[in-house]
SEKOLNU-359834 format. One record per residue: residue number from 1; z, x, y of N, C-alpha, C in turn. Coordinates in steps of 0.001 Angstrom, whole numbers, plus 524288, in hexadecimal, padded with zeros to 5 digits. Layout:
// residues N
 resi   nup neast nnorth  caup caeast canorth   cup ceast cnorth
  NUM     Z     X      Y     Z      X       Y     Z     X      Y
...
//
This chain:
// residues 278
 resi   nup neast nnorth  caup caeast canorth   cup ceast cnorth
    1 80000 80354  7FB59 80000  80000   80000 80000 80372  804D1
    2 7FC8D 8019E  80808 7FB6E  80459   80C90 7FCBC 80031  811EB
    3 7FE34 8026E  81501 7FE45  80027   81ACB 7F786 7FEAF  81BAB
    4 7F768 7FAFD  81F2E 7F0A4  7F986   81E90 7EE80 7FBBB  82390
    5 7EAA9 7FE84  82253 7E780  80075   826A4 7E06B 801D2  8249A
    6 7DE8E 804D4  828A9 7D6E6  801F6   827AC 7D715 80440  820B6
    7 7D8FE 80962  8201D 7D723  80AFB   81C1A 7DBE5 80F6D  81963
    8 7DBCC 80F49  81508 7DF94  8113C   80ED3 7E044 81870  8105A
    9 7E59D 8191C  80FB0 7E646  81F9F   81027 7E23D 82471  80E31
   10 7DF09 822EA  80B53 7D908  82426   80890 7D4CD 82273  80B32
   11 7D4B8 82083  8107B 7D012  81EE2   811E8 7CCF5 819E3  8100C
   12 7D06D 816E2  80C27 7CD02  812C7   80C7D 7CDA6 80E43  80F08
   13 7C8D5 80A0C  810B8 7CAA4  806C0   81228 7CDED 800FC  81093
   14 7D118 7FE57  8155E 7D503  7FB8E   8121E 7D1DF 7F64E  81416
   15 7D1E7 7F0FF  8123A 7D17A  7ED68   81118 7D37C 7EAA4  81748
   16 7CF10 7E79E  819B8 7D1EC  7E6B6   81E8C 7D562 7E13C  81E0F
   17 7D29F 7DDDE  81921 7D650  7D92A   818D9 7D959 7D94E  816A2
   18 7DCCD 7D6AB  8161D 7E218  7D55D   81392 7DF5F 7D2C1  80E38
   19 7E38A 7D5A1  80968 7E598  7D91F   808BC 7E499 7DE15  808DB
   20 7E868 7E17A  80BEB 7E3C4  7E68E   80BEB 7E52B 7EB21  8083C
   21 7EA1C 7E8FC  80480 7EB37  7EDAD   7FFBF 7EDCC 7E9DB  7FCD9
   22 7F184 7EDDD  7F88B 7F104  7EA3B   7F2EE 7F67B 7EE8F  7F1D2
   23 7FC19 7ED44  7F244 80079  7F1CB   7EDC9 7FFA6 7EE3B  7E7C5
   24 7FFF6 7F180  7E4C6 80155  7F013   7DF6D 805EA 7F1E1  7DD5E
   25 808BD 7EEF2  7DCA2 80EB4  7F045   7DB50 80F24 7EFF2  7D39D
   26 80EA6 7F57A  7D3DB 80EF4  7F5FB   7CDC6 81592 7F5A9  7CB35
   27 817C0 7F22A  7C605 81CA2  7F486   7C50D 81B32 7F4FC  7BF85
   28 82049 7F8C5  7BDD7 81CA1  7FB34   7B8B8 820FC 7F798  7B35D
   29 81DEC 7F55B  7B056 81FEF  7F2B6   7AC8F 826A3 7F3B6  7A9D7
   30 82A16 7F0E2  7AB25 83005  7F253   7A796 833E2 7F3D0  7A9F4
   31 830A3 7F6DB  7AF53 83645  7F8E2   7B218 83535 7F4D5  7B7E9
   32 83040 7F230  7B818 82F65  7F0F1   7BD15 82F2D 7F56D  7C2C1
   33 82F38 7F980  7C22E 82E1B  7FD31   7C5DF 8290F 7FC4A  7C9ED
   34 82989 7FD7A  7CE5F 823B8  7FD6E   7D065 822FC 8037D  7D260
   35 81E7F 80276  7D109 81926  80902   7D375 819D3 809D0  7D89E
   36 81C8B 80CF1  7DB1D 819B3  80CEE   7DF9A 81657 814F5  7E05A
   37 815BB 814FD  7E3EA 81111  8192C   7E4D9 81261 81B3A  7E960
   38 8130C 820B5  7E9FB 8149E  82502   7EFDB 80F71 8270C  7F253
   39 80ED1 824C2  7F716 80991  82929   7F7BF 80A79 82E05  7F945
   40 8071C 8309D  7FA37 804F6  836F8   7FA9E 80637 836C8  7FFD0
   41 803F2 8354F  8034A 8027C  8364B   8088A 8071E 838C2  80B62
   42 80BD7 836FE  80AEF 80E60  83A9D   80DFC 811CC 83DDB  80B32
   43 81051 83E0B  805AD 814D8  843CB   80242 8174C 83FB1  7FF1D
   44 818D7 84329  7FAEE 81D2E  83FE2   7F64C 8201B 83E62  7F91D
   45 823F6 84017  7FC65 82909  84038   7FEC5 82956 83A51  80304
   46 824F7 836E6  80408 82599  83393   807EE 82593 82FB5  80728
   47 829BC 82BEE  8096D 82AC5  828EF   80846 82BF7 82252  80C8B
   48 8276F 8231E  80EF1 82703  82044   813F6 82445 81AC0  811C4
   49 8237F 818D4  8160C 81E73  81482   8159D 81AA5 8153A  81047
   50 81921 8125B  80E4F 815FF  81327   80986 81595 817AB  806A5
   51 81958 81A9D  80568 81A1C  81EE4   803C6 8187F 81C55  7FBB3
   52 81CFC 8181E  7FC4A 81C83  816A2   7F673 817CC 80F63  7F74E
   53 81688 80EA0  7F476 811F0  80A1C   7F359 81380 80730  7ED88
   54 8136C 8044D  7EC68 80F58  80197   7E743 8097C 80438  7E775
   55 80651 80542  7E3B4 800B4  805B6   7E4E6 7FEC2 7FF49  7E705
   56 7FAFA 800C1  7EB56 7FAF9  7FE89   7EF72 7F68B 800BA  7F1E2
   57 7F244 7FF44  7F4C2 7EE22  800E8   7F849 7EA54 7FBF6  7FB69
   58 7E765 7FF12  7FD8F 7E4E8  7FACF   80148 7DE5A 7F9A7  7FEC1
   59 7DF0E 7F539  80131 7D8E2  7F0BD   7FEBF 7D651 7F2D3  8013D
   60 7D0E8 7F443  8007E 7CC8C  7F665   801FB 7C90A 7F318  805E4
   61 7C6A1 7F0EF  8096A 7C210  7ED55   8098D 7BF35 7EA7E  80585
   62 7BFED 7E679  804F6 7BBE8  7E225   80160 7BE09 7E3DF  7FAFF
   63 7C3FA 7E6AB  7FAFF 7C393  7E72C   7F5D4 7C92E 7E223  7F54E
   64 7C8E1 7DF58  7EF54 7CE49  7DD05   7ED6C 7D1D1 7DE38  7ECCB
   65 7D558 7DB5D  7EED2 7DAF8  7DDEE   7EFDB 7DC73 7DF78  7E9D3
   66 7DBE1 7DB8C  7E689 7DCE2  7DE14   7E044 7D9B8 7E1D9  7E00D
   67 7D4D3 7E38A  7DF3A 7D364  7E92B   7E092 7D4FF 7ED75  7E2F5
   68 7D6FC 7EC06  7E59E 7DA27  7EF5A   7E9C5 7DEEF 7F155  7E89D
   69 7E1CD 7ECBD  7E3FE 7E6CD  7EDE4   7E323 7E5E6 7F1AC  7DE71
   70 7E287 7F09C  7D958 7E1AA  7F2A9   7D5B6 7E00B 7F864  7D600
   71 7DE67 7F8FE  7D9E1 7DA56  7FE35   7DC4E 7DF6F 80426  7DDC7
   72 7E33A 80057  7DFB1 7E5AA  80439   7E350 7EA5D 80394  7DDF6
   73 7EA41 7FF4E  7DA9A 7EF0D  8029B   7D645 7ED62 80522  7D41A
   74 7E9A9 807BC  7D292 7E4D0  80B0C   7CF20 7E723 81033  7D1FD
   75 7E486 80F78  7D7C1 7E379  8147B   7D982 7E908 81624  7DB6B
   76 7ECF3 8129B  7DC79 7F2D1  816D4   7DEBB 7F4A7 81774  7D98B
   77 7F685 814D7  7D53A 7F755  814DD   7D301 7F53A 8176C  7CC2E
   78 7F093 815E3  7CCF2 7EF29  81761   7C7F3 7F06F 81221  7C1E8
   79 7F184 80E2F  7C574 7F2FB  80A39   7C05B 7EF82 804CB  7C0A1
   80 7ECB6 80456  7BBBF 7E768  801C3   7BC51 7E9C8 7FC43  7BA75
   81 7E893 7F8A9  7BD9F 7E940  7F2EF   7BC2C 7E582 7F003  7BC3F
   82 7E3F3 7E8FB  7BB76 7E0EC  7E6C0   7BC8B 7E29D 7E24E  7BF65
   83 7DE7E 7DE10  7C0B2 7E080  7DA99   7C578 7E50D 7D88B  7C2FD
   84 7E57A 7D69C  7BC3D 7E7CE  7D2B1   7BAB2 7EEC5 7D619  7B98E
   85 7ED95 7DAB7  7BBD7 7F3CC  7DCF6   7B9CC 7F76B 7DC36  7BDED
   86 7F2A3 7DA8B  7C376 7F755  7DBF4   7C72E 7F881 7D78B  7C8FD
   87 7FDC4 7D686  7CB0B 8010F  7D205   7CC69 8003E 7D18C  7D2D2
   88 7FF83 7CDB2  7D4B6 7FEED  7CC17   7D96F 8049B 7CAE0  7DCF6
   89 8067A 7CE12  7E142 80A31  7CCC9   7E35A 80CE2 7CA5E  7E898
   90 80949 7CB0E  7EB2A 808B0  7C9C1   7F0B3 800EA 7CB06  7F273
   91 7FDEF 7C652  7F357 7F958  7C700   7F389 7F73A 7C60F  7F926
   92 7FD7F 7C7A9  7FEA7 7FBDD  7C4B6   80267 7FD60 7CA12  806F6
   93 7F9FA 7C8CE  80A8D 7FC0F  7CBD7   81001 7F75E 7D1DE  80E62
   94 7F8F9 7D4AE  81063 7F4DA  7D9D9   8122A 7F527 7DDFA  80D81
   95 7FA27 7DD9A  80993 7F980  7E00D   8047F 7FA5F 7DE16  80073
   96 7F99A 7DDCC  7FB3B 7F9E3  7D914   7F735 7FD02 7DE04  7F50A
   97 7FF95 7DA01  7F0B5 8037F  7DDAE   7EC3C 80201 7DBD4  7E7DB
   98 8016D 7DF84  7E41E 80073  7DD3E   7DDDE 80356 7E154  7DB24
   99 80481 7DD59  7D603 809B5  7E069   7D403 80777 7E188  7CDEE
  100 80904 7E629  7CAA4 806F6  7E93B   7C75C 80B5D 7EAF5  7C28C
  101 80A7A 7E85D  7BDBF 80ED6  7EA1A   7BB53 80B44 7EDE5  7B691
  102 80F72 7F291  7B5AB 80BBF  7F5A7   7B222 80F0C 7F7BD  7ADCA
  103 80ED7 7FAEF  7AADD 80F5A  7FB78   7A6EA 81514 800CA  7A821
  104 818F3 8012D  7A517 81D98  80411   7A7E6 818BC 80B54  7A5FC
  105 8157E 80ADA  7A377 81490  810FC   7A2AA 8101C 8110B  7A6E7
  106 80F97 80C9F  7AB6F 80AD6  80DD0   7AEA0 80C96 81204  7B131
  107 8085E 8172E  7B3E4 808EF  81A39   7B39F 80482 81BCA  7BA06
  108 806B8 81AE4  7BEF5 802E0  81B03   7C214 800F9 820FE  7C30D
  109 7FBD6 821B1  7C506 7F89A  826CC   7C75F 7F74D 825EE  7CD8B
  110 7F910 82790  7CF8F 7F9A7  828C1   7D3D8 7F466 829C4  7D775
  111 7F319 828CC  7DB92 7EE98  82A8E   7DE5F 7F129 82EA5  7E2E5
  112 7EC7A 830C2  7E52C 7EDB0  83593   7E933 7F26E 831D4  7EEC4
  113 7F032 82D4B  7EDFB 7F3EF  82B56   7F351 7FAA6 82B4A  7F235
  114 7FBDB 82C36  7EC83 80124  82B22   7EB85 802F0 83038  7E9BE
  115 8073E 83113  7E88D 80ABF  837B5   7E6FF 80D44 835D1  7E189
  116 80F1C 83256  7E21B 813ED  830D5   7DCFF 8151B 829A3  7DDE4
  117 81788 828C6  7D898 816BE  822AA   7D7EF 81E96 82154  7D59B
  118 820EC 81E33  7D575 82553  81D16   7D3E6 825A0 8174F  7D0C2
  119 8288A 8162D  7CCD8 82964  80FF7   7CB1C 82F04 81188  7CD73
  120 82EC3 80A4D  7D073 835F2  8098A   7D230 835F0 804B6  7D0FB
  121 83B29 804B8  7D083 83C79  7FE69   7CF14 83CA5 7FB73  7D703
  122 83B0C 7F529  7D60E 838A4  7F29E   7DB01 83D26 7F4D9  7DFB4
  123 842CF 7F730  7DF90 844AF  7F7ED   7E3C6 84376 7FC4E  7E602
  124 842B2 80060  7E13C 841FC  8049E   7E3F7 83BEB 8066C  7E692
  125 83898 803C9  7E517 834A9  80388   7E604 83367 80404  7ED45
  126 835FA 7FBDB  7EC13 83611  7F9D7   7F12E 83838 7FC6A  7F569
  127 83BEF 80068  7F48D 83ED9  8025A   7F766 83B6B 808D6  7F852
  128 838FE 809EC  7F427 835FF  80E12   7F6FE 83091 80D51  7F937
  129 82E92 80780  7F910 82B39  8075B   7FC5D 82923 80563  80299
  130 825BA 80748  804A2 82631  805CE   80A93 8237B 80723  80C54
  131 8217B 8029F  8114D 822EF  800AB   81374 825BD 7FBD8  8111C
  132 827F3 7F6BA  81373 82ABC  7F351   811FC 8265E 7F001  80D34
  133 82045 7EF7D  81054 81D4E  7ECB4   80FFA 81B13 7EE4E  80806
  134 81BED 7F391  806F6 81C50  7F562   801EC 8215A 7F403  7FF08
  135 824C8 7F461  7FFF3 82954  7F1DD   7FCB8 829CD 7EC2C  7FE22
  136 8281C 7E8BD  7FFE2 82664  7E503   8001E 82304 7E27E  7FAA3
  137 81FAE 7E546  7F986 81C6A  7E4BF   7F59A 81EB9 7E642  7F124
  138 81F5E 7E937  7F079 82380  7EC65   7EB5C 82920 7E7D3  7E986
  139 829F5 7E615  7ED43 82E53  7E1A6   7EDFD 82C10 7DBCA  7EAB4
  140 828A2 7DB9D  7ED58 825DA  7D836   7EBF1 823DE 7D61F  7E665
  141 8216D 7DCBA  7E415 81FDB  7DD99   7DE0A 82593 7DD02  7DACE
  142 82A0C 7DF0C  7DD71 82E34  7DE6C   7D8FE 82F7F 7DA69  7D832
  143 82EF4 7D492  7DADF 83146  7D1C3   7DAE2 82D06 7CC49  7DA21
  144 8277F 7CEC9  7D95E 824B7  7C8F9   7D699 82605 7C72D  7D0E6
  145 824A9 7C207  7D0D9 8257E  7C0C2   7CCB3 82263 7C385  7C798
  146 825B8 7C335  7C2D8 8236E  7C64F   7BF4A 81F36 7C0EE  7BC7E
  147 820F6 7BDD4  7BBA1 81ED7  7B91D   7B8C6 819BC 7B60F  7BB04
  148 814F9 7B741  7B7C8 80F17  7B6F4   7B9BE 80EAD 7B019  7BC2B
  149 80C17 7B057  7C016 80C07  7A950   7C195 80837 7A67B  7BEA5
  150 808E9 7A2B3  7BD2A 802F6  79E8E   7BB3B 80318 798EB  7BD25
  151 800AD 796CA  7BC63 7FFF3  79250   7BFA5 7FDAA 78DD6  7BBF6
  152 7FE6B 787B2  7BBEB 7FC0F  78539   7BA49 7F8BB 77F9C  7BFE6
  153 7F711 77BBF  7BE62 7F4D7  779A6   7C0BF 7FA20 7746A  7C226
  154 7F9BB 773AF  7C711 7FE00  76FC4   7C929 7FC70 76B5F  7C59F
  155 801D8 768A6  7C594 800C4  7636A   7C391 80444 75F9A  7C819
  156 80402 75AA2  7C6FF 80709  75669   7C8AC 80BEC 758F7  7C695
  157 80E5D 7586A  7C3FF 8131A  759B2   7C431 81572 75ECA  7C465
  158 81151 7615E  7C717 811F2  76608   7C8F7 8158D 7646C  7CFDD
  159 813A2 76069  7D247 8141D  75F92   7D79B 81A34 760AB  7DA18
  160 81C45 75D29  7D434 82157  75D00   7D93E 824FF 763DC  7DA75
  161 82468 76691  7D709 825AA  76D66   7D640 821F7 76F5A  7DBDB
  162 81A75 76D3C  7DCE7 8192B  76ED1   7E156 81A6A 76C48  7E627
  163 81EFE 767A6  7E5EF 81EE9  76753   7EB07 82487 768ED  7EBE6
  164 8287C 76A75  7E8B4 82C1D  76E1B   7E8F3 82B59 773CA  7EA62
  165 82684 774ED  7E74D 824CB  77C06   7EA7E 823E8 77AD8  7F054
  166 820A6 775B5  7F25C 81F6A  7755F   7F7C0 82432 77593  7FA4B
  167 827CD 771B6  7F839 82C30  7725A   7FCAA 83043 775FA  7FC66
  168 82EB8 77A62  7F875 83246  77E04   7F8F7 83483 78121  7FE02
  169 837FF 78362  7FFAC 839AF  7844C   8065E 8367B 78B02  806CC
  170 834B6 78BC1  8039B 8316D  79068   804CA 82B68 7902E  80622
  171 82AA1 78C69  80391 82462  789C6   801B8 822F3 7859D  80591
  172 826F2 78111  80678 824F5  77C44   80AD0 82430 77DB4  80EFC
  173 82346 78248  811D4 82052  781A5   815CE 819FA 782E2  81693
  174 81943 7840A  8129F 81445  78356   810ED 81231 77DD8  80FCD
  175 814EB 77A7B  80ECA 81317  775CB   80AF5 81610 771BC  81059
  176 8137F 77144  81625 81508  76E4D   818D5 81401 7687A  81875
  177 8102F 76652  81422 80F98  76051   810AB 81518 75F4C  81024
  178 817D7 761EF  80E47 81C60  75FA1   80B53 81C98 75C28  8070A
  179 81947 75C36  80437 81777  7592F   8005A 81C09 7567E  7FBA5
  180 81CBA 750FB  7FB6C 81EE8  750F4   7F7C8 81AF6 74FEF  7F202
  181 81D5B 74E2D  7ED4A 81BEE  74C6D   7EA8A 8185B 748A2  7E875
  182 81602 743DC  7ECB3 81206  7419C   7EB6C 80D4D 745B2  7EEB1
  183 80FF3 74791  7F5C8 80B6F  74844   7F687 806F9 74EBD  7F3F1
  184 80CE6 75169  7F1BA 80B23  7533F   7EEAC 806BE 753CB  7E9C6
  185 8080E 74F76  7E747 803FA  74BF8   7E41C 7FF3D 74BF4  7E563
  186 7FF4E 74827  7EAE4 7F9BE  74752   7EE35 7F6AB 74B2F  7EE12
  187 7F884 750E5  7F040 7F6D1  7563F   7F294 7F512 757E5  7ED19
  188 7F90F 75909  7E9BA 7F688  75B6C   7E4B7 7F508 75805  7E039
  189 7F60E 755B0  7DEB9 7F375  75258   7DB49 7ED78 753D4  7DA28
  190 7E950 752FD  7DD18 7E4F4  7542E   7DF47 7E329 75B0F  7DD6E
  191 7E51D 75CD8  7DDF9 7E5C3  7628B   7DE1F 7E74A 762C1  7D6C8
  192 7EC03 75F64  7D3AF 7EC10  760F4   7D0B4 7E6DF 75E31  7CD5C
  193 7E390 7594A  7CE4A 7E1E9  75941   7CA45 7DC16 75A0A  7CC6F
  194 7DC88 75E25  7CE9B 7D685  76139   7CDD8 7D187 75D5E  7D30E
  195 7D395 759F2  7D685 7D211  757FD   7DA20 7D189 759C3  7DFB5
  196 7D38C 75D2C  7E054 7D4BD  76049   7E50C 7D221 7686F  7E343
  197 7D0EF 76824  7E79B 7CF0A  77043   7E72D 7D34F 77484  7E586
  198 7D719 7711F  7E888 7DD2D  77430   7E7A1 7DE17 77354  7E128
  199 7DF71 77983  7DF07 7E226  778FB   7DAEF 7E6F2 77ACA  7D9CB
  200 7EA68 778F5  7D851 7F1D1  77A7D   7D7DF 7F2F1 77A5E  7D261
  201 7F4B0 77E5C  7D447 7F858  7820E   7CE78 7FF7D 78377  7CF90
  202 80156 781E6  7CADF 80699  78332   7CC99 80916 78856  7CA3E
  203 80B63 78CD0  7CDC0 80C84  79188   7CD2F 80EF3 791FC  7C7CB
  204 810B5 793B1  7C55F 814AA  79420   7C021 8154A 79AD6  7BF43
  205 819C9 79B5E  7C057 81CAA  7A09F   7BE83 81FA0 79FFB  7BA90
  206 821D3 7A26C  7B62B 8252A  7A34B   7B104 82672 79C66  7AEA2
  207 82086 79B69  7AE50 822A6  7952D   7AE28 823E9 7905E  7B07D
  208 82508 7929E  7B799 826CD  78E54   7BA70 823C1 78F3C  7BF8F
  209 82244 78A08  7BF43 81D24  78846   7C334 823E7 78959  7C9C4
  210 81E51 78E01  7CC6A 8222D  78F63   7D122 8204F 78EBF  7D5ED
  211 81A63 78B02  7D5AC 817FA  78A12   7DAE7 812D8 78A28  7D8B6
  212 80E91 78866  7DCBA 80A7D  78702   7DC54 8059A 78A1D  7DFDD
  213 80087 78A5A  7DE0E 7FB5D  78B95   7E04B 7F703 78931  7DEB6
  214 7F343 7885A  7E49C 7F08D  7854E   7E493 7EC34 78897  7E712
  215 7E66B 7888C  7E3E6 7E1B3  78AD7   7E79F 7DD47 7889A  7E875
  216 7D949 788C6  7EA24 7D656  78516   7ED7D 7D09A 7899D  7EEA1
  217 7CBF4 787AC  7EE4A 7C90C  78B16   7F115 7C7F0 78932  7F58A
  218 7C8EC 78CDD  7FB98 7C8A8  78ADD   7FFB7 7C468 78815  802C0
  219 7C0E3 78752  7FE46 7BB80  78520   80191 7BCE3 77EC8  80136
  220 7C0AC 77DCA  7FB04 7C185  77884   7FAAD 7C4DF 774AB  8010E
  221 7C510 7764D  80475 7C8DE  77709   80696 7C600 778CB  80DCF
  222 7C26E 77551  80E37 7BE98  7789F   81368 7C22D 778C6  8186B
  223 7C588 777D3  81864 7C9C2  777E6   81DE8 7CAD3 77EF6  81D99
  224 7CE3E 77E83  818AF 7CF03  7824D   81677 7CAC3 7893D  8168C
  225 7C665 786FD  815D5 7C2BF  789DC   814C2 7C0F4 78B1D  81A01
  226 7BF91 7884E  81DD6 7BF0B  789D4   822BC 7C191 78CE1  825E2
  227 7C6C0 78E50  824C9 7CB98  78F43   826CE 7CBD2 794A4  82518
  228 7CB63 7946A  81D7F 7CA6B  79AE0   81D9D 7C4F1 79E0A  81D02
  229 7C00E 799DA  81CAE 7BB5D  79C30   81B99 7BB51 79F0B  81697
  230 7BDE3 79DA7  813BE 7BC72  79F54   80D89 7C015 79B60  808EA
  231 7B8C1 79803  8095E 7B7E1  79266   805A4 7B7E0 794DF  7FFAC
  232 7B817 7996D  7FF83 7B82E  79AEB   7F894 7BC3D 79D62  7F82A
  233 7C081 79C7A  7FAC9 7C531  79F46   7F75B 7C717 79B5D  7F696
  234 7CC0E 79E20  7F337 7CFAC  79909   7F18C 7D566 7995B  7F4A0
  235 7D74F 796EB  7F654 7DD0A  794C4   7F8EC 7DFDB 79463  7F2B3
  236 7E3EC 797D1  7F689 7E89C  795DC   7F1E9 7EDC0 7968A  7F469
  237 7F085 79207  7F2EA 7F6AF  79149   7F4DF 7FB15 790F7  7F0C3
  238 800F8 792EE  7F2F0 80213  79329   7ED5E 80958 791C6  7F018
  239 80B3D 790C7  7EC75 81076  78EB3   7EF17 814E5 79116  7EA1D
  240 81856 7959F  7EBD2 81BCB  79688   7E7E4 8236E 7921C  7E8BA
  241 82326 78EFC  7E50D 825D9  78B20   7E643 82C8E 78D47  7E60C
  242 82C94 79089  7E218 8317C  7937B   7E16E 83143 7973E  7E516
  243 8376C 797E6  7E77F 838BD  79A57   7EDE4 83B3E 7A0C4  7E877
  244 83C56 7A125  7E54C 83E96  7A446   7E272 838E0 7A81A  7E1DA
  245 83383 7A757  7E0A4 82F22  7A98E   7DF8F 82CF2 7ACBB  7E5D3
  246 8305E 7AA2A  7E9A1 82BE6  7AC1F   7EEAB 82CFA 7B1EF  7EDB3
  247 827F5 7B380  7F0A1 82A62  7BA3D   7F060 826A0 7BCB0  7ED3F
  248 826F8 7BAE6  7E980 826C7  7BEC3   7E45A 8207E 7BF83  7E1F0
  249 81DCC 7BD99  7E5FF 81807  7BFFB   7E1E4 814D4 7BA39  7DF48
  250 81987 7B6C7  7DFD2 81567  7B329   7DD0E 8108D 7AF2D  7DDEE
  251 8115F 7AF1B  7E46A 80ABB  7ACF8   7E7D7 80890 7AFCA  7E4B4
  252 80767 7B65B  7E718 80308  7BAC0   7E453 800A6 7BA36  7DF1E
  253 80586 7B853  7DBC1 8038D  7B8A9   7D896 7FF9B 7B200  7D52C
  254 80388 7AD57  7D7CD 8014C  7A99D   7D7F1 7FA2C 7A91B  7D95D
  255 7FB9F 7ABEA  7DCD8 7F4B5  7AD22   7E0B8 7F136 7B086  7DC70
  256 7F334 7B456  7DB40 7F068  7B83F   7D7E6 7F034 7B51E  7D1A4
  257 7F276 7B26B  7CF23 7F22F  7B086   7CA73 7F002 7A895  7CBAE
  258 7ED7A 7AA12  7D092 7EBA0  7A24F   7D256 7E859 7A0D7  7CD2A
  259 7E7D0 79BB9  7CCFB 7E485  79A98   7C75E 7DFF7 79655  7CCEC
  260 7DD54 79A83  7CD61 7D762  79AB2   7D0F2 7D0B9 79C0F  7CDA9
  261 7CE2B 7972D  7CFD3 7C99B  79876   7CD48 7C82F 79DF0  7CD0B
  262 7C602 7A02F  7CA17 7C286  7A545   7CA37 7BE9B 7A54E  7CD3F
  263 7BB84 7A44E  7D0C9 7B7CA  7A3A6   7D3B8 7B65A 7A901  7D750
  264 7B214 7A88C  7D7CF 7AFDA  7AD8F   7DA5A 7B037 7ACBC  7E1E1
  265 7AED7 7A734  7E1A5 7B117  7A2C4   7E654 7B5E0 7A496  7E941
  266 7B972 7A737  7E448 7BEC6  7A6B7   7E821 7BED3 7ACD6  7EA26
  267 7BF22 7AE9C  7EFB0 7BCF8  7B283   7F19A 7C32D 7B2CD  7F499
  268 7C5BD 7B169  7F5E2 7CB67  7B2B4   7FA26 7CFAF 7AE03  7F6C9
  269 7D408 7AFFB  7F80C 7D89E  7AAA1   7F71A 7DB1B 7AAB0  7FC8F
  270 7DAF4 7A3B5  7FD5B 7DD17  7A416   8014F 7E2D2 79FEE  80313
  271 7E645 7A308  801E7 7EC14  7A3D5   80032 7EF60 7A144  804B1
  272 7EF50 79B78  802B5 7F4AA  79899   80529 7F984 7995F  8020E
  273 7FE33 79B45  804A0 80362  79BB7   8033F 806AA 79955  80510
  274 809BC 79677  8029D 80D73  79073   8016C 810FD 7929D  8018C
  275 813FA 79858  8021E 817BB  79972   801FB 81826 79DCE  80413
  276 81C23 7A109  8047E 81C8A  7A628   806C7 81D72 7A9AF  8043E
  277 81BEF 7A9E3  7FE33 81D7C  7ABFF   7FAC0 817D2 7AFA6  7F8B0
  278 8186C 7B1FF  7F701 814B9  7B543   7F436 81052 7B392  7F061
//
């Protein structure tokens, strides 16, 4: 992870839109330790501002941020993954985090930008890294949920649990309808049986349905579409109903595991958040 500016300590150039880099927060299987990485640039001995990282680097122009992320754990690191290994943790604001669990004999190689590498358990980590905005992230990876999300398709008697997530005191100010229970009905009903563009799915972690997402391609929707000028992506909103889950990774990962057409159509997501949560 780099501070953002035109172009990478190597001369290359950085990515002018958001997102413009990618940390991957590796921990290594059994002990839960995370990787982090010392650079070169100012001597073994320093220990300032980005001295220590997660592997971490910046998005190129016109390249994918998952490209981007995969690219730079290769090259600081030396540890080869694929899209489906890495965990999604925060997919919002000017750097994304994805999280990496590997094997306890993984064994990183180092590139010329780094000197030496350490496993710490999440305090000590957090505590040797910095600026705030890096242990921030590191914070972040220790404390997502371990348990993969899946989702099924809303039903009617799915409703009255979603209009309890709406009025949750973290969540209702998003949901200024105030919806009760019939008009609930009205709104989704439609939506569940395949009559409406909108389709809703209800979140489910370790078994227990913990909030809901709903996506849409924005052309269905021409108010919508005018507003952001891109009729081929898809909108997606997502509401984590349990106040115990905020925090922890599970928007990201809700977003990253959406049950979304495959379409070549869908070119951007464009990300309403129901909550303030991750």
């Amino acid at each position: 992870m780099t501070a953002v500016s035109g172009q990478t300590w190597d001369g290359l150039p950085v990515a002018p839109d958001e997102p413009h880099g990618a940390a991957i927060h590796v921990r290594r299987a059994g002990t839960g330790e995370h990787l982090i990485l010392h650079r070169a640039h100012h001597g073994p001995d320093y220990a300032g501002d980005w001295a220590w990282t997660p592997p971490s680097g910046a998005r190129q122009p016109g390249e994918p941020v998952l490209a981007a992320a995969l690219r730079e754990l290769a090259e600081e690191s030396g540890l080869a993954a694929g899209p489906a290994d890495l965990r999604a943790l925060d997919l919002g604001g000017s750097w994304v985090h994805f999280g990496l669990d590997v094997l306890a004999t993984a064994q990183p190689r180092l590139d010329a930008e780094h000197d030496r590498f350490e496993w710490l358990p999440a305090a000590a980590a957090i505590a040797r890294c910095q600026p705030a905005v890096v242990a921030t992230g590191v914070r972040l990876a220790s404390s997502v949920l371990a348990a993969p999300a899946g989702f099924r398709p809303l039903a009617i008697a799915d409703l009255p649990a979603l209009v309890g997530w709406q009025h949750a005191p973290h969540a209702a100010r998003w949901f200024p309808e105030r919806l009760d229970l019939a008009a609930a009905r009205r709104k989704y009903a439609p939506r569940i049986v395949g009559a409406s563009p909108t389709r809703v799915h209800v979140a489910v972690v370790a078994s227990r349905d913990v909030g809901f997402l709903q996506h849409y391609r924005v052309g269905d929707y021409p108010d919508y579409a005018a507003a952001t000028g891109l009729p081929d992506a898809v909108g997606i909103d997502y509401a984590i109903g349990d106040p115990g889950l905020v925090g922890r990774g599970l928007g990201a990962q809700l977003i990253w595991s959406r049950p979304l057409p495959r379409a070549e159509s869908v070119i951007k997501l464009s990300i309403g958040l129901f909550s303030n949560s991750y």
